[in-house]
C-alpha positions in Angstrom: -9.2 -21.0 -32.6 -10.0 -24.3 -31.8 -13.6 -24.9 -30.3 -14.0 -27.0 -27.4 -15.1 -30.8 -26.9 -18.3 -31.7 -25.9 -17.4 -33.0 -22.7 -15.0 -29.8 -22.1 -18.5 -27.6 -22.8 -20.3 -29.9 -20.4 -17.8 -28.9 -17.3 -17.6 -25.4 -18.2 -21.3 -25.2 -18.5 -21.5 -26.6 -14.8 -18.9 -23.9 -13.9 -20.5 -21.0 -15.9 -24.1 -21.6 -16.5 -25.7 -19.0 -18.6 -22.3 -17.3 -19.6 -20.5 -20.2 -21.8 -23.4 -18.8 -23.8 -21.8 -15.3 -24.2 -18.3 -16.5 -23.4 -17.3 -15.6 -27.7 -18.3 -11.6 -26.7 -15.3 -9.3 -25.2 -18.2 -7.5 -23.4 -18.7 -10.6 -21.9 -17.9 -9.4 -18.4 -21.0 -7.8 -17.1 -22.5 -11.3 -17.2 -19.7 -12.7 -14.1 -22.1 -10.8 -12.1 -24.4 -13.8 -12.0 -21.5 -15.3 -10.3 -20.5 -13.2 -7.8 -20.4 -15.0 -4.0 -21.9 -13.2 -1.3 -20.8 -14.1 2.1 -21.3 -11.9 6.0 -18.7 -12.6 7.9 -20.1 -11.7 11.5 -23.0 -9.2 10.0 -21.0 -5.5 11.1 -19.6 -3.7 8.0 -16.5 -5.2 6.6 -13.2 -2.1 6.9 -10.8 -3.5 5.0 -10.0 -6.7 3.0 -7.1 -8.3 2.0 -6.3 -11.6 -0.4 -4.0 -13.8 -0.6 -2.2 -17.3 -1.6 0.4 -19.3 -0.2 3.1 -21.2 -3.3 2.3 -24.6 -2.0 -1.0 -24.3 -2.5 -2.5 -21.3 -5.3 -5.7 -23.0 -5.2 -6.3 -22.3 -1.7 -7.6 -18.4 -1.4 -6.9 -16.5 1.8 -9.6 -14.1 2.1 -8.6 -11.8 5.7 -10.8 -8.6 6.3 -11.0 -6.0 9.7 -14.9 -5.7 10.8 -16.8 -3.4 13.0 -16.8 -4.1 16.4 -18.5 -6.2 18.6 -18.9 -3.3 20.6 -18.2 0.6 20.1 -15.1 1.8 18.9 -13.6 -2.2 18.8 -12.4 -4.1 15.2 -12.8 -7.8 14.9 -10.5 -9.7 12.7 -11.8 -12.8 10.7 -10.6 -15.5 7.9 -11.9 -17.3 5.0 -10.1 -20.2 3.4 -11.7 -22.1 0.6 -10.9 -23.5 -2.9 -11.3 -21.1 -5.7 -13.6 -23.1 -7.6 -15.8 -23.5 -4.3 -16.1 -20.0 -4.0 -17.8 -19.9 -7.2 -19.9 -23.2 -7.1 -23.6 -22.0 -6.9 -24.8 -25.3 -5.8 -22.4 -25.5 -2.6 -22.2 -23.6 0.7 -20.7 -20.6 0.5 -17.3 -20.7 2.3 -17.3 -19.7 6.2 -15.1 -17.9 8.3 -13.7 -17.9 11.7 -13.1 -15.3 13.6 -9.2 -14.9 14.7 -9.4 -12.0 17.1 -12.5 -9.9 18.5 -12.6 -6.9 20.2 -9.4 -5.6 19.5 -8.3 -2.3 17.9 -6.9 -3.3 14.5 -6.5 -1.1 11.4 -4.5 -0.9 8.2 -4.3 -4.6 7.4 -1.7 -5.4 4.4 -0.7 -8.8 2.2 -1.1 -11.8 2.1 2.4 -12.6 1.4 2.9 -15.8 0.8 6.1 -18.0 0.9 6.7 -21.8 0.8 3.1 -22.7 2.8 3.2 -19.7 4.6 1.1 -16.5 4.3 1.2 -13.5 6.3 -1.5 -10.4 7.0 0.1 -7.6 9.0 -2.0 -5.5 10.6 -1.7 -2.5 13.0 -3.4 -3.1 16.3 -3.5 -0.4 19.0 -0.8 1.6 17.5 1.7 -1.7 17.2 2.3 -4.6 14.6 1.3 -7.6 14.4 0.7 -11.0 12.2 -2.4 -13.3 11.3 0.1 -15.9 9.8 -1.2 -19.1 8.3 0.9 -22.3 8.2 -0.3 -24.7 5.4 -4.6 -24.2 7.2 -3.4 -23.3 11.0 -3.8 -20.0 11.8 -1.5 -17.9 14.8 -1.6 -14.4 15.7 2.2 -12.8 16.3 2.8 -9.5 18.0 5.7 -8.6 16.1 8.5 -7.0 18.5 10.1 -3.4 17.6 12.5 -2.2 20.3 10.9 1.1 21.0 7.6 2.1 22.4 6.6 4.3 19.0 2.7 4.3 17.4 2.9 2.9 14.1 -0.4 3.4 11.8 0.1 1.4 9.0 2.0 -1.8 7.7 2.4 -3.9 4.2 4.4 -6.9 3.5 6.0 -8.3 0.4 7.7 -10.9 -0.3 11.2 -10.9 -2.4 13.0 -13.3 -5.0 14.7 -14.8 -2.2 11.2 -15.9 -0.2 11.8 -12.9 3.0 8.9 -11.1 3.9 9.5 -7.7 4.0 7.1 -4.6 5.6 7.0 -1.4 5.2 5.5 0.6 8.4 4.7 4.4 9.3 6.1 5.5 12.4 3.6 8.3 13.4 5.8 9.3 16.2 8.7 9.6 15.0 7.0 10.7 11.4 9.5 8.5 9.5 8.7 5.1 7.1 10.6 2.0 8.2 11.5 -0.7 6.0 11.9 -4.0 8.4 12.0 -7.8 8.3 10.9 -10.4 10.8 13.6 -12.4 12.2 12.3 -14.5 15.0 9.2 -12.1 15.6 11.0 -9.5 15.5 10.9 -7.0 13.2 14.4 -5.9 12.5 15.0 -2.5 11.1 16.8 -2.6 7.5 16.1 1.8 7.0 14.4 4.2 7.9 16.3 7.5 6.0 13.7 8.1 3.4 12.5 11.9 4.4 10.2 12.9 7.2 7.0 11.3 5.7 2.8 12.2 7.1 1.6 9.0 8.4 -2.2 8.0 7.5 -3.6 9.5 10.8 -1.7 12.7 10.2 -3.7 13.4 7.0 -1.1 11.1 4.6 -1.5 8.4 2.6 -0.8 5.0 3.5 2.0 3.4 1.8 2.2 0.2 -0.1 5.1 -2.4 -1.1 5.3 -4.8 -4.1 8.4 -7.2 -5.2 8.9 -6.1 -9.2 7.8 -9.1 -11.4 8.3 -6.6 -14.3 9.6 -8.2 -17.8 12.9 -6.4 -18.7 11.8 -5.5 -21.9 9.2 -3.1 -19.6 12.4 -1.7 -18.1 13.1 -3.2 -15.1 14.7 -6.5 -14.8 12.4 -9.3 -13.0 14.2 -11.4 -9.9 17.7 -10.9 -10.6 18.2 -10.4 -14.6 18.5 -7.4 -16.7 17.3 -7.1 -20.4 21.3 -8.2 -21.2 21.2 -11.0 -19.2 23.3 -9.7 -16.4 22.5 -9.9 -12.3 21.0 -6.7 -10.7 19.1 -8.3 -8.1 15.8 -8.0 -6.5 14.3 -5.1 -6.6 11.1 -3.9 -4.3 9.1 -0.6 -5.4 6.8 1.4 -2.5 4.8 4.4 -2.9 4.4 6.9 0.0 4.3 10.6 0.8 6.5 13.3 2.1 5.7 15.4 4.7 5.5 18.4 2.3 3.5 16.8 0.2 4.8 14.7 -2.7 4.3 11.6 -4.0 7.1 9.2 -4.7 7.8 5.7 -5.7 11.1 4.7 -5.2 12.7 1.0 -6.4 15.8 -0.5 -4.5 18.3 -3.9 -4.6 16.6 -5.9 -1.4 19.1 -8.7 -2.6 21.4 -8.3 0.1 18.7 -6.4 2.9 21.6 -5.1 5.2 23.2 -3.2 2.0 19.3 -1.8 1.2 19.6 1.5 -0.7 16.6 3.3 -2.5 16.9 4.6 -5.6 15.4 5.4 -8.9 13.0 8.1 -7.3 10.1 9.1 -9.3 8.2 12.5 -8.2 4.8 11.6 -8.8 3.3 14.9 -8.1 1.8 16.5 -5.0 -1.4 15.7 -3.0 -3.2 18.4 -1.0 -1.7 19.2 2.5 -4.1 17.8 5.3 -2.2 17.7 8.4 -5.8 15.4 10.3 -7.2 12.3 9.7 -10.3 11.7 7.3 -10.5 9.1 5.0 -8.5 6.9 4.6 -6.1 7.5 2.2 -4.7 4.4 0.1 -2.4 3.5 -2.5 -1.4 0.5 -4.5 1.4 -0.4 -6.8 2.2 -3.8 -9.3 4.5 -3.8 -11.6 5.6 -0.5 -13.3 2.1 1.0 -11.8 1.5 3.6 -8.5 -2.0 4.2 -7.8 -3.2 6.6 -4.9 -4.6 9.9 -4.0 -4.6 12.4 -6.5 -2.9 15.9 -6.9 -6.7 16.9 -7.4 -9.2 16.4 -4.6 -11.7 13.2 -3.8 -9.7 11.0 -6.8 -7.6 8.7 -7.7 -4.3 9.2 -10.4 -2.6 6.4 -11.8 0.5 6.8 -13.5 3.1 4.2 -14.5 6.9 4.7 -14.5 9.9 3.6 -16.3 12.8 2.8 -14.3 16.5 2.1 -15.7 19.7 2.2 -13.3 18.8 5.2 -11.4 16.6 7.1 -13.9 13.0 6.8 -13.1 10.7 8.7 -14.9 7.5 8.9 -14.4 4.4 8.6 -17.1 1.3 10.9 -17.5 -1.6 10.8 -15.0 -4.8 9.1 -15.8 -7.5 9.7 -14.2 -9.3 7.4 -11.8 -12.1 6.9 -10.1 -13.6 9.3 -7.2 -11.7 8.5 -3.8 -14.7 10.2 -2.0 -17.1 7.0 -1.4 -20.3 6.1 -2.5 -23.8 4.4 -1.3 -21.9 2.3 1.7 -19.1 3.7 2.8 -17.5 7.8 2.8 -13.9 6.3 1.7 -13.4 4.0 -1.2 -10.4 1.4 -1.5 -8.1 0.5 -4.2 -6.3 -2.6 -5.6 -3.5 -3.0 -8.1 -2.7 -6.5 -9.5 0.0 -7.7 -12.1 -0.2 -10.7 -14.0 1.7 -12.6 -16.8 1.2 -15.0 -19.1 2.2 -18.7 -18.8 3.5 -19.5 -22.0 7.3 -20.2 -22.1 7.8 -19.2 -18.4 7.3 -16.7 -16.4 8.7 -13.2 -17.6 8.3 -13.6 -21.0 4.8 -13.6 -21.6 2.7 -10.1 -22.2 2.1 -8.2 -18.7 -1.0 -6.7 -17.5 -1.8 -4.7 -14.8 -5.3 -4.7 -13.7 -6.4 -1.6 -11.0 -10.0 -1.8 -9.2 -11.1 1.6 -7.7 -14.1 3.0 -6.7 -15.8 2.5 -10.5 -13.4 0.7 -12.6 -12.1 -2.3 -13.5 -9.1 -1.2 -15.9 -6.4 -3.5 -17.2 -3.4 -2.1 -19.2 -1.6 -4.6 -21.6 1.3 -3.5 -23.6 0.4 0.4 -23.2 -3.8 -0.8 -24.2 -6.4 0.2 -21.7 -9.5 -2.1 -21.5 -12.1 -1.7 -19.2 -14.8 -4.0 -17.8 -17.5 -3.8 -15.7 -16.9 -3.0 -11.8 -19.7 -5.3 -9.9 -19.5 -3.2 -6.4 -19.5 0.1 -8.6 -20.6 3.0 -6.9 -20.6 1.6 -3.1 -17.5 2.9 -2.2 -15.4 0.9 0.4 -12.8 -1.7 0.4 -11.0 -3.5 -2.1 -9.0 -6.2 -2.8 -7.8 -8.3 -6.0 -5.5 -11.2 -7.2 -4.8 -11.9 -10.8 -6.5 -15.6 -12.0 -3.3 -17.0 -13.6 -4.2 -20.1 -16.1 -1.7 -22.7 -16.9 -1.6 -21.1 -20.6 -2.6 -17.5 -20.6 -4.1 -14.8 -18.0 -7.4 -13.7 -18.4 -9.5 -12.6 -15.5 -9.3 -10.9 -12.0 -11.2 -12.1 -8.6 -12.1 -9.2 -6.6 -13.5 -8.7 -3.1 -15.6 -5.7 -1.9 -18.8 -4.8 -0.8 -22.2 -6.9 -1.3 -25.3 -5.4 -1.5 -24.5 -4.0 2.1 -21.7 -2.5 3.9 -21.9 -6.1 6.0 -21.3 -8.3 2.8 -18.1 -9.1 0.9 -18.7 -9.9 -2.7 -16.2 -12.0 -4.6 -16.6 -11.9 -8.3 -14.4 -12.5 -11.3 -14.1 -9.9 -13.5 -12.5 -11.3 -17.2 -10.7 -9.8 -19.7 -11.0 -11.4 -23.5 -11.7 -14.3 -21.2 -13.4 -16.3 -24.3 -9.6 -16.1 -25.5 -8.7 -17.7 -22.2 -11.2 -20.2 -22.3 -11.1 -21.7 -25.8 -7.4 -21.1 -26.8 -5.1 -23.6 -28.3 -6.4 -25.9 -25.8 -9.5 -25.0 -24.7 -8.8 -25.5 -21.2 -10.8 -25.0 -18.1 -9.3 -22.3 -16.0 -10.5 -23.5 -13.0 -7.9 -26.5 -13.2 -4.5 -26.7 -12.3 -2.4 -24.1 -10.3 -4.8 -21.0 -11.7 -4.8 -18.6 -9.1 -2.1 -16.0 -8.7 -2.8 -13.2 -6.0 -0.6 -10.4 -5.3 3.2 -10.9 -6.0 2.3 -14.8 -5.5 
């Protein structure tokens, strides 16, 4: 291992203070506390958060979250945009936000999916769809048209090999999931035969959508190539719930969208029944990973899957994190974030999966569990996470959640072997260069 210059320790001392002292120790991640950013967006609580970068510009960080109010029963909508490394420089302003819409009654907000210097946030406001898309800093709300009059409850977007966006919605009137793209503004329905499904305000859990990145040594072939080389297209994995009761992921070839067929269906056990909204119930998935309410009340199950052709079958549970909140809120959120390393390209470095739940901070390399520590432990609430990619190797994870109240947002970065990051064959800095991965970015 190759220690640092003097002048590459000077810089990273500005950008770490106290922890380039500790930065050798793999328990080094309880001190990134000292650098968490606390920021109020308008001073109500803070719903839901979602994170984000667009491909022309990963050091630009899209920060979108769903507030109280201003008055009863209302959501506000507001946006952060700032330079990673500025979120993190003590001796600068903390970033600001604007607000994009007030007053308004928005829920379940999903991405950012990013393409080209686009990013997207759906979101579901009074029952119906819509966009907070950004275009390179400019900021527009769409209402997204769907040729019926149905209630929809919740939305998430990805975005494929081929740069479409994609969303997956919950029709609670017609009690069916709808996989759609926008064309236009409108969101133009690709299938919706997946099994009578219980939509989030029905008691279900809310469904989410990822593009597979997976290496094909993992078993399933990353944008377009198999393990032998040969074209299988791109595949997109969601997790969501039968009306009965059970939890499945299914994987399916969005290569050609109008062909769309699901398959490889993995049975990921049942939740219990509740036929009412509480909580809200979420999920996550990344990579070969499917995170969500358990078959056990008030806690998450993670479980990952293997997937080959049409087999899928799924791994064992492991146990998460309570569901049931904590100090600040009575729900708690969950985020699920895949990264890869840098060296030789993407796809054939080592993955990692990193999930954040109510407690934990878990990252899964190569089958190996490490935890670090979770800064908004124990508050319950929101969460949100992208994966800090270096231009050599992964090594950390910025999250967003609660502060000290249920009107902060806390960004921190939670490492993992970060010193290896750090002071590897290089020693570079990781705040340099195109670092910052979130999502399927």
């Amino acid at each position: 291992m190759k220690a640092p210059s003097a002048t590459i320790a000077r810089g990273l001392l500005a950008l770490f203070s106290v922890f380039l002292l500790t930065a050798f120790s793999r328990d080094a991640s309880a001190q990134f506390g000292s650098f968490s950013r606390i920021t109020s967006p308008n001073g109500r609580p803070v719903l839901e958060i979602r994170m984000g970068t667009m491909p022309a510009n990963r050091n630009l960080v899209f920060t979108a979250v769903i507030t109280a109010g201003p008055i009863s029963g209302s959501t506000s909508l507001m946006l952060q945009q700032a330079l990673a490394r500025d979120i993190f420089n003590a001796s600068g302003p903390a970033p600001g936000w604007t607000v994009v819409r007030s007053s308004l009654t928005a829920f379940s907000l999903g991405g950012g999916c990013g393409r080209n210097n686009l990013i997207d946030f759906p979101y579901i406001n009074n029952n119906r769809p819509e966009i907070l898309r950004i275009t390179g800093t400019t900021q527009q709300v769409i209402t997204l048209g769907i040729v019926n009059s149905d209630q929809y409850d919740s939305i998430d977007c990805t975005v494929n090999g081929n740069g479409q966006v994609l969303y997956l919605l919950t029709n609670r009137t017609r009690q069916t999931l709808e996989l759609r793209r926008e064309q236009g503004g409108l969101l133009q329905l690709i299938r919706d035969d997946f099994g009578t499904v219980r939509s989030p305000f029905q008691g279900g859990m809310r469904p989410s959508i990822r593009f597979v990145r997976a290496r094909p040594q993992l078993g399933i072939a990353q944008s377009g190539q198999s393990a032998k080389g040969g074209d299988l297209g791109n595949f997109v994995m969601f997790f969501y719930q039968r009306l009965a009761g059970p939890l499945l992921v299914s994987r399916g070839d969005i290569a050609d969208p109008d062909a769309f067929v699901p398959f490889a269906i993995c049975d990921m056990g049942s939740r219990p029944n509740m036929t009412t909204f509480g909580n809200v119930n979420e999920s996550a998935v990344a990579g070969q990973a499917a995170v969500g309410d358990s078959t056990n009340a008030n806690r998450f199950d993670l479980r990952f899957y293997s997937a080959n052709g049409s087999t899928c079958t799924p791994g064992p549970v492991i146990p998460m994190s309570s569901r049931s909140g904590g100090t600040l809120y009575t729900f708690a959120g969950i985020a699920a974030v895949e990264s890869e390393s840098g060296i030789g390209g993407p796809g054939t470095g080592v993955a990692a999966t990193t999930i954040v739940d109510t407690n934990t901070v878990a990252t899964f390399e190569n089958g190996v569990r490490s935890d670090a520590t979770n800064p908004m432990a124990g508050s319950g609430g929101p969460k949100a996470a992208c994966s800090i990619q270096g231009s050599e190797t992964d090594g950390a994870t910025l999250i967003a959640g609660p502060g000290a109240t249920n009107t902060q947002l806390q960004q921190s970065v939670v490492p993992f072997n970060l010193s290896e990051l750090l002071f590897s064959s290089s020693g570079e800095d990781i705040w340099s260069g195109d670092f910052v991965r979130c999502d399927e970015q």
